[in-house]
C-alpha positions as CSV (number, residue, x, y, z in Angstrom):
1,X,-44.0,-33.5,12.9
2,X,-45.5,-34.0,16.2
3,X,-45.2,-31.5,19.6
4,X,-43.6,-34.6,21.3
5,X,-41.0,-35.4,18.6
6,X,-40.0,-31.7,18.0
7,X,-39.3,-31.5,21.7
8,X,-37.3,-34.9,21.4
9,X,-35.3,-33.2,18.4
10,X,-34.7,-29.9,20.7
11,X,-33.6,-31.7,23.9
12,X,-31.3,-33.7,22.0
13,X,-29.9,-30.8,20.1
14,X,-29.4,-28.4,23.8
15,X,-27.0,-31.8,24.7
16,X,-25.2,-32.0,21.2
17,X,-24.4,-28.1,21.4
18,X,-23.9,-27.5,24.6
19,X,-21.4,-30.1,24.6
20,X,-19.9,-28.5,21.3
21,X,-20.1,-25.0,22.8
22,X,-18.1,-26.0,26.1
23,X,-15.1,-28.3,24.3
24,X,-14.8,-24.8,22.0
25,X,-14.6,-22.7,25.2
26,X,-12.1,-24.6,26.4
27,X,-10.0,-24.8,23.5
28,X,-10.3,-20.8,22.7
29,X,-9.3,-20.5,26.3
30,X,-6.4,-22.0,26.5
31,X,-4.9,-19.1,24.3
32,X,-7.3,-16.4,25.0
33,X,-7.8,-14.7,28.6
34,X,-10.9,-13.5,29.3
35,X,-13.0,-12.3,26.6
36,X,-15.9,-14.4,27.9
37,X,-18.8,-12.3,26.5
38,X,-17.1,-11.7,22.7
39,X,-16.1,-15.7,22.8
40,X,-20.0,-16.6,23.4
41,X,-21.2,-14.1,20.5
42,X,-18.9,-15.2,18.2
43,X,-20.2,-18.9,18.5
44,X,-24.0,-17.5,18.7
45,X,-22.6,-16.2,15.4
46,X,-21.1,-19.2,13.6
47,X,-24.3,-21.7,15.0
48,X,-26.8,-19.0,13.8
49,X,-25.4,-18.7,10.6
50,X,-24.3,-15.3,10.5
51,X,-21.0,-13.4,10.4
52,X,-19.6,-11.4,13.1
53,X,-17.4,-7.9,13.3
54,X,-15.0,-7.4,15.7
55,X,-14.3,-3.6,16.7
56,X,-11.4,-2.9,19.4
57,X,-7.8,-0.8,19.8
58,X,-4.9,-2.4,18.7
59,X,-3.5,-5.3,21.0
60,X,-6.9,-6.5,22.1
61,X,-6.5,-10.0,20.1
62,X,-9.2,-9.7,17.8
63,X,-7.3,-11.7,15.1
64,X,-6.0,-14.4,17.6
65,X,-9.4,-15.0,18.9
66,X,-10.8,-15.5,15.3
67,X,-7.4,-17.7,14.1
68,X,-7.8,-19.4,17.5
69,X,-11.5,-20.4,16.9
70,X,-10.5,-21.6,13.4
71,X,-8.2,-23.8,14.4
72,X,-10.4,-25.3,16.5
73,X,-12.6,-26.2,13.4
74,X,-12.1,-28.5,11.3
75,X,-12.5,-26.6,8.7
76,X,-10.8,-24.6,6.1
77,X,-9.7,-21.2,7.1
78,X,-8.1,-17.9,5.2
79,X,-6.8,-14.8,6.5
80,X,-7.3,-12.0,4.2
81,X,-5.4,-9.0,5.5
82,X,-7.2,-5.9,3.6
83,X,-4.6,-3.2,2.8
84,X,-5.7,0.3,0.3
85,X,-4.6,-1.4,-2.6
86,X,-6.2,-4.6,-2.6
87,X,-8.3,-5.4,-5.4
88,X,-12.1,-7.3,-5.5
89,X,-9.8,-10.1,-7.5
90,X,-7.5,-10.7,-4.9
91,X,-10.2,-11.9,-2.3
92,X,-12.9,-13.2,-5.2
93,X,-10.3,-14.7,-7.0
94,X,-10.2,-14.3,-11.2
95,X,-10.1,-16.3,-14.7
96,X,-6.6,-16.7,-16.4
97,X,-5.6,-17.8,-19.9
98,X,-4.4,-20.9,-19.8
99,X,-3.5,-23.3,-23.1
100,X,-5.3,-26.5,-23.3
101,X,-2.3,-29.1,-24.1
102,X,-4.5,-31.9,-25.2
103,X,-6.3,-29.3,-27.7
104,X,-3.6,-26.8,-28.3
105,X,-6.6,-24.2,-27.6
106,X,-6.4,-21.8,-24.9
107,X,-9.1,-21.5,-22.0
108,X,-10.1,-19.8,-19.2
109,X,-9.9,-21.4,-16.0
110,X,-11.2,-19.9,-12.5
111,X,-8.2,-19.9,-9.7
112,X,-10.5,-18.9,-7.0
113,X,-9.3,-16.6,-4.2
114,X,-9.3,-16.6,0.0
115,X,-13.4,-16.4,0.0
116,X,-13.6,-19.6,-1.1
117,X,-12.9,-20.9,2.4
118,X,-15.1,-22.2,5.4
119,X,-13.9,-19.3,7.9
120,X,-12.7,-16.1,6.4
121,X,-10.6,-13.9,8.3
122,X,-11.3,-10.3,7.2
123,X,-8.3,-8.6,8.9
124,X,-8.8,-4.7,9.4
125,X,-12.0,-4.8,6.6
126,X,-11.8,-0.9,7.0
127,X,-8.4,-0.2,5.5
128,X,-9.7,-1.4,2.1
129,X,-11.6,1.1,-0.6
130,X,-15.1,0.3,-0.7
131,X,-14.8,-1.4,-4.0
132,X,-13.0,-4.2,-2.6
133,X,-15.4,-3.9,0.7
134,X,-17.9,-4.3,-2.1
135,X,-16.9,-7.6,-3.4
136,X,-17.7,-9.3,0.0
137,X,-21.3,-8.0,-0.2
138,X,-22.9,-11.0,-2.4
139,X,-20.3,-13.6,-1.0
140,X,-21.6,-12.8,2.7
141,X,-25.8,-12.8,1.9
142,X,-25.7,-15.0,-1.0
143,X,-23.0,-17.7,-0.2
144,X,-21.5,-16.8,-3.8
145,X,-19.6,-15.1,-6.2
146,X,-19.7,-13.7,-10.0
147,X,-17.1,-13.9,-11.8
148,X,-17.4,-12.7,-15.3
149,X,-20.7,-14.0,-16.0
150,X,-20.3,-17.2,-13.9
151,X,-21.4,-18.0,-10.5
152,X,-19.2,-19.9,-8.0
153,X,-20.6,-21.3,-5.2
154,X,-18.8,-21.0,-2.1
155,X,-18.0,-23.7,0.5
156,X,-20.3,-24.4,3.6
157,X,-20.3,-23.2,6.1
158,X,-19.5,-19.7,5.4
159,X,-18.3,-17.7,8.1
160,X,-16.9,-13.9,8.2
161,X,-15.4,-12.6,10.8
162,X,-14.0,-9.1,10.2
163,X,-11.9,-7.0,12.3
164,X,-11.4,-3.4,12.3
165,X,-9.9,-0.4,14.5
166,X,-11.7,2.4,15.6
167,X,-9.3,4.8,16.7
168,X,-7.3,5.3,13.9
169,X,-9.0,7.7,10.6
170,X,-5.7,7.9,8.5
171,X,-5.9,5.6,5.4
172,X,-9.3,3.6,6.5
173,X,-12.4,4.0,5.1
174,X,-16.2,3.4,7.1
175,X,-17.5,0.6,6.2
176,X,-21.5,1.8,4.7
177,X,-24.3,0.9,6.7
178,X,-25.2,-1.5,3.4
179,X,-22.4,-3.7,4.2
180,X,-22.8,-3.5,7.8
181,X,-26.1,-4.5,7.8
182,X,-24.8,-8.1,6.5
183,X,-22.9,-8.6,9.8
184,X,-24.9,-10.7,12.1
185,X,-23.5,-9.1,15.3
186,X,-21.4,-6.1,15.8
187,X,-19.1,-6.8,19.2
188,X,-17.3,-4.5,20.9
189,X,-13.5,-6.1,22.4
190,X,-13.0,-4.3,25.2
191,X,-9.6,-3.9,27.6
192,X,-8.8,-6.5,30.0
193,X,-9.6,-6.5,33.8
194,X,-6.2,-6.2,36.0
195,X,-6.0,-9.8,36.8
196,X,-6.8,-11.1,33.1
197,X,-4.0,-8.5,31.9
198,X,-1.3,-9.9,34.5
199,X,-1.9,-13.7,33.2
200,X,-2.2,-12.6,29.8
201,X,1.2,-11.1,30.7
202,X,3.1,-13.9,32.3
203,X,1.1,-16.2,29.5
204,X,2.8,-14.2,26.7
205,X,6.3,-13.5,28.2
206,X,7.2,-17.7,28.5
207,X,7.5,-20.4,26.4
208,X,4.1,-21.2,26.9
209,X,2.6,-23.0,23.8
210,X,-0.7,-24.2,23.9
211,X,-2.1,-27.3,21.3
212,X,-5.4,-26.2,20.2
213,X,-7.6,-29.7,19.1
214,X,-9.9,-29.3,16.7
215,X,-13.6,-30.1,18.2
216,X,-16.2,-29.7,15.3
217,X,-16.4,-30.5,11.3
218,X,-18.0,-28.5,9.3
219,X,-20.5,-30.8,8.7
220,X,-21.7,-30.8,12.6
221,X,-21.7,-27.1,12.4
222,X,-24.3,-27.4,9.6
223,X,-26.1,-30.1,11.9
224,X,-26.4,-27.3,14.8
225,X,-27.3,-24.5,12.4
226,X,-30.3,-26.8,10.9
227,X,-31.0,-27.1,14.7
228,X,-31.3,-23.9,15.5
229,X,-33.8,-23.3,13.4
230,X,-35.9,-25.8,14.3
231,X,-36.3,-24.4,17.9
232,X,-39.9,-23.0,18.9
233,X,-40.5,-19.2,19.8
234,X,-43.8,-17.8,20.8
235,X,-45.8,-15.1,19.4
236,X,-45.2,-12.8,22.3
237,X,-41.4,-12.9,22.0
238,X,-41.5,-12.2,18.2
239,X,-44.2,-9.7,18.7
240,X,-41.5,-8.3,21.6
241,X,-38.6,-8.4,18.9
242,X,-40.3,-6.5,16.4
243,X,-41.6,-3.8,19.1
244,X,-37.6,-3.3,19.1
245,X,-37.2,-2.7,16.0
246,X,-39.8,-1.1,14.5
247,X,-39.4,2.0,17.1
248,X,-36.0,2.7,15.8
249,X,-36.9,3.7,12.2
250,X,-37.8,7.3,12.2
251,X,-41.1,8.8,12.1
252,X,-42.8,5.6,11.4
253,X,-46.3,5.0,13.2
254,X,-45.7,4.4,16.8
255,X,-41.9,5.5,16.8
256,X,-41.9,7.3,20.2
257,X,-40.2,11.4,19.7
258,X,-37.1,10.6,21.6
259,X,-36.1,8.1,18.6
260,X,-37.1,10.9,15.9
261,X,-35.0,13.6,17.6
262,X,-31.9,11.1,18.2
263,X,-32.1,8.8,15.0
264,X,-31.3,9.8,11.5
265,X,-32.2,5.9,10.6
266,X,-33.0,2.5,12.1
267,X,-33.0,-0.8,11.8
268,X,-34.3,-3.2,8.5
269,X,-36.1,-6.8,9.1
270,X,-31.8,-8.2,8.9
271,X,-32.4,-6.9,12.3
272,X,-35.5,-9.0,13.5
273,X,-34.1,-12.0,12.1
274,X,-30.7,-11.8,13.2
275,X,-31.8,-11.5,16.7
276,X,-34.5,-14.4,16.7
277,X,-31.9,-16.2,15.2
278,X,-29.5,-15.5,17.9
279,X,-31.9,-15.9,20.4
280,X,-32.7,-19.4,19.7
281,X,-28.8,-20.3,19.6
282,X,-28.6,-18.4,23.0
283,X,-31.7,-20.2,24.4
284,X,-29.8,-23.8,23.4
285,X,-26.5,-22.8,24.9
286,X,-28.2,-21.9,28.2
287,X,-29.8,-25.7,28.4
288,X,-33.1,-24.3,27.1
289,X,-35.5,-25.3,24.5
290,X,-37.6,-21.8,24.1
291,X,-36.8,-18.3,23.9
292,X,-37.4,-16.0,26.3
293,X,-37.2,-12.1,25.8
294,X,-34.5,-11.8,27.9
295,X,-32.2,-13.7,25.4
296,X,-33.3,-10.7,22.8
297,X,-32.4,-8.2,25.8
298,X,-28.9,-9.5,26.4
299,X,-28.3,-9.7,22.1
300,X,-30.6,-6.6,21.2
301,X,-27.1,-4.5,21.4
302,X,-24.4,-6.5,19.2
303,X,-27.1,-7.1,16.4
304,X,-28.9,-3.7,16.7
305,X,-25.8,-1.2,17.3
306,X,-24.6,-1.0,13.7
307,X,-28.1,-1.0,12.3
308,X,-29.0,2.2,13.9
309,X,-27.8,5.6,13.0
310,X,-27.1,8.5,15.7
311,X,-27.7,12.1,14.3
312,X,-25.9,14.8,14.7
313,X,-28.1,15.9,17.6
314,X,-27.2,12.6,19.4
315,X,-23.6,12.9,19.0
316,X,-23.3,16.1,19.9
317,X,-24.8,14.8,23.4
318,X,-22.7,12.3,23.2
319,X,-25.8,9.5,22.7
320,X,-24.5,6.7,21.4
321,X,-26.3,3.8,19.7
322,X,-25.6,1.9,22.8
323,X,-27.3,4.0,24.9
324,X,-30.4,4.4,22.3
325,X,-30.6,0.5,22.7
326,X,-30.8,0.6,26.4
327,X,-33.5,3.1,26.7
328,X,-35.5,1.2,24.0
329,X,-35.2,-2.2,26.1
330,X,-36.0,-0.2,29.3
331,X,-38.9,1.6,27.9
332,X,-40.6,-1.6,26.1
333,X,-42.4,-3.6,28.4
334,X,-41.1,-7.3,28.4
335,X,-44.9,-9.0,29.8
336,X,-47.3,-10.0,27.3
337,X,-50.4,-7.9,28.6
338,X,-48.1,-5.2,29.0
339,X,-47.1,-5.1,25.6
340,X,-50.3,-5.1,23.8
341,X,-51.8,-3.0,25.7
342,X,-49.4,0.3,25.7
343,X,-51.1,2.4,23.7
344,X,-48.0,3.7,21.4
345,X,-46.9,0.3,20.8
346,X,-50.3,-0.4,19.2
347,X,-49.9,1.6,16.6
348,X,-46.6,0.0,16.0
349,X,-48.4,-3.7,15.7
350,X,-51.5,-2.2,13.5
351,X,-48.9,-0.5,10.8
């Protein structure tokens, strides 16, 4: 494929999505006030492919926002509300024996459970025992699910979006950094500004009723996700991305001390990908056709926060991944000439 038709592709796809990405605005904000940030990384999240977990306190509408996107989707959507005693079977779904009446011989037959959806609610992921948590694992990287000895492929797209409270310790149970590591994005809903909480108040009080419309079909989602892909980023910002990364994990060549006396682990190649990937969605919804390293900058916390893991030296400081993640971005130098020529990041690009 030619330069000049790849750019024709890309300039056609920053109209198609931005187009897409402002009718879904709208319609999430007629029900949702505020929120502008978490709105725009959820949709990074569903064009990039990847799945998205929503941490906030109660009364935040995490699962209005997420029920509120999927209805405006055409697409299927499930609601899987994760209690201590659900089962892998109840979300993976399970064969019965059933009689054949033609044959008079009994079979079994696959009923297939709420995975086997387009968007999957995952309501409160961390009130579940980790064998249930477990059962998402393949359906979120692979797109599938064993049953028995039989693979089911599930619909596309494939979107999770899990929710899950961080206050509350009694009856939940931490979700392991495996599983967290399949979540595209980690995104933090935070509390209203005054005037958002007075309209959200006088919106919620009255009759008010809004009609969502749905905007996309799952089949133009796919369209955008095989767009995304296609669009360019330079050397120097993947060379930038992987400077990231590769100075979290701990006492690795190049990892400067500060990350060895605050990290007891960092981030895997997920990471990297996960936030090229979300950087080229990013670049597309800002009316651009490149990537620039200040779209990994503004993404480097959502994908990278869950990734990394704070010591007990940290916390007792009270350093949090967050702030690990802003000292990394302030202390890697975002210029090309700058970049390869710091001496500790060389030793980072020669490992």
């Amino acid at each position: 494929m030619s330069e000049q038709n790849q750019n024709d592709i890309s300039a056609e796809a920053v109209d198609v999505l931005h187009k897409a990405y402002g009718q879904l605005q709208e319609q999430i904000r007629k029900v949702i006030v505020g929120q502008d940030e978490v709105i725009e990384q959820l949709l990074i999240g569903l064009f990039s492919q990847g799945h998205v977990l929503l941490e906030g306190v109660p009364g935040l509408a995490k699962t209005l926002m997420v029920s509120t996107l999927a209805r405006s989707l055409s697409m299927t959507f499930s609601r899987i509300q994760f209690t201590p005693d659900l089962m892998p079977a109840d979300i993976t779904g399970t064969d019965i024996l059933q009689e054949n009446r033609s044959t008079g011989q009994r079979e079994f037959r696959f009923i297939p459970g709420p995975l086997f959806h387009n968007v999957v609610l995952a309501d409160e992921i961390n009130r579940t025992p980790p064998k249930t948590q477990a059962a998402l694992l393949e359906a979120m990287q692979e797109r599938q699910v064993t049953v028995g000895q039989t693979i089911h492929k599930l619909s596309s797209p494939f979107f999770v979006l899990a929710t899950q409270n961080p206050i509350e310790q009694e009856g939940t149970y931490t979700l392991p950094e495996a599983q967290q590591d399949r979540f595209m994005f980690k995104v933090f809903v935070k509390y209203p500004t005054f005037e958002e909480e007075r309209q959200i108040a006088r919106q919620t009080t009255s009759n008010f009723r809004p009609e969502i419309q749905p905007v996309l079909t799952g089949e133009q989602v796919m369209q955008i996700q095989s767009t995304v892909r296609q669009v360019p980023v330079s050397d120097h910002v993947i060379n930038y991305t992987l400077a990231i990364v590769r100075q979290t994990r701990v006492r690795e060549p190049g990892t400067p001390q500060w990350i060895n006396d605050w990290l007891g682990w960092g981030a895997g190649p997920r990471a990297v990908q996960n936030l090229l990937l979300g950087a080229k969605t990013r670049a597309l919804l800002s009316g651009r056709t490149t990537v620039s390293t200040d779209d990994i900058q503004k993404l480097a916390g959502p994908v990278l926060r869950h990734r990394i893991v704070p010591n007990f030296t940290a916390q007792s400081e009270g350093i949090t991944s967050d702030k690990v993640i802003e000292r990394l971005i302030q202390e890697t130098p975002a210029r090309e000439s700058e970049l390869t020529s710091d001496p500790g990041l060389g030793k980072i690009f020669a490992a």
